[in-house]
C-alpha positions in Angstrom: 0.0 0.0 0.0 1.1 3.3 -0.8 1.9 6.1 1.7 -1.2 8.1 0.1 -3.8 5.3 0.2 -2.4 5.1 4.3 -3.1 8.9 4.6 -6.3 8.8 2.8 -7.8 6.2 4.6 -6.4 8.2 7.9 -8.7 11.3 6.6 -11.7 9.0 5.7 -11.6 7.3 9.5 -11.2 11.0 10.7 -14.0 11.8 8.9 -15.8 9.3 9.9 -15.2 9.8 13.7 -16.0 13.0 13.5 -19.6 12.1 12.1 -20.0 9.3 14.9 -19.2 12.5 17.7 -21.5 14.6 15.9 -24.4 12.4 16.4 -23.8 10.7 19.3 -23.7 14.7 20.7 -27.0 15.4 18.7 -28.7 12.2 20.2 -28.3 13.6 24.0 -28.8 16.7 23.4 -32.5 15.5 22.1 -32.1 13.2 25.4 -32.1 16.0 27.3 -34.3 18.2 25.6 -37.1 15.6 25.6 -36.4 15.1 29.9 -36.7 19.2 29.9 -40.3 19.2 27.8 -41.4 16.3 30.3 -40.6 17.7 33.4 -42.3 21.5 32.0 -45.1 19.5 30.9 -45.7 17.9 34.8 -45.1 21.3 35.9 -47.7 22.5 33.6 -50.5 20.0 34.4 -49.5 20.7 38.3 -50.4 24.4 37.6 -53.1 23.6 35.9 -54.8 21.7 38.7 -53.8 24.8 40.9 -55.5 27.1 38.5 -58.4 24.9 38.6 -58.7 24.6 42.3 -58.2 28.3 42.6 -61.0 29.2 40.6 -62.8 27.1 42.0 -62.2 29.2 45.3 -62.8 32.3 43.8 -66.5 30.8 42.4 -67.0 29.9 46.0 -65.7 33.6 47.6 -67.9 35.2 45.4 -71.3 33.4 46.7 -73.6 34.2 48.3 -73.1 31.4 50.7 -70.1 32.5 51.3 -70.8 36.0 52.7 -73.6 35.3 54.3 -71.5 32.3 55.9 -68.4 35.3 56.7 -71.1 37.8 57.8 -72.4 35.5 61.0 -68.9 34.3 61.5 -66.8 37.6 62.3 -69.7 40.1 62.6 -71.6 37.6 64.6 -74.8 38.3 62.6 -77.4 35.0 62.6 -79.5 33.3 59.7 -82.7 32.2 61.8 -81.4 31.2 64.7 -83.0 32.4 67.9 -80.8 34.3 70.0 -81.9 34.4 73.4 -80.7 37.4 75.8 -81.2 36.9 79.5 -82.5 40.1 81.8 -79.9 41.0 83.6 -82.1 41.8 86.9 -83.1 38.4 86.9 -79.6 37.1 87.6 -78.5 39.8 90.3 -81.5 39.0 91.9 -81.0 35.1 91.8 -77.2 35.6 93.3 -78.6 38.2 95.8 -81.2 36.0 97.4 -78.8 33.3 97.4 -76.9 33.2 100.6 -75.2 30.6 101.0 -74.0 30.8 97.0 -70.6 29.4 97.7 -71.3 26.5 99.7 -73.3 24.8 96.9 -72.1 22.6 94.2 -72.0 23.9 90.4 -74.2 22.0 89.3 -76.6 22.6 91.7 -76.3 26.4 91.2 -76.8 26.4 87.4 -79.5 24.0 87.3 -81.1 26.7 90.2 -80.1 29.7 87.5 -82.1 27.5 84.3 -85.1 26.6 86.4 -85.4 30.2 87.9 -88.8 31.6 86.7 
């Protein structure tokens, strides 16, 4: 074999390597790109569901149920329910009769203050 059929088979294999790199770089760099658009894509979805549940919210804050719900919550307003205020003349009396007040049981004295007529 001559020296240039040596060289040009040196340059071909070169060549050749050079082509096998190339690709072999290309091929994980699509590796890595396609783990990138899976990981955005479950990150998407995740957000998604957030949005959704956040709306969801928002639909809820915005009803009527919901103010009416807030409204006997902190303001202490009622929605038919009976609120029932005792006299407070009745009680002073009660404890004023009462004598011996401290020498009774607690039972006995609230059960004496819910029968009181």
């Amino acid at each position: 074999m001559s020296i240039v059929k040596k060289i040009g088979r040196l340059i071909f294999v070169f060549f050749l390597a050079l082509i096998i790199v190339s690709l072999l770089t290309n091929v994980i760099s699509l590796l890595r790109q396609k783990i990138i658009i899976e990981q955005e894509t479950q990150a998407l979805e995740k957000l998604e569901q957030e949005n959704q549940q956040l709306l969801a919210q928002l639909d809820y804050v915005e009803s009527d149920e919901f103010i009416e719900r807030e409204a006997r919550d902190s303001l202490g307003l009622s929605k038919g329910e009976t609120i029932a205020i005792l006299p407070s003349d009745l009680e002073k009396n009660k404890y004023q009769e009462d004598v011996s007040l401290d020498q009774k049981a607690s039972w006995r004295r609230w059960w004496e203050l819910l029968t009181a007529r």
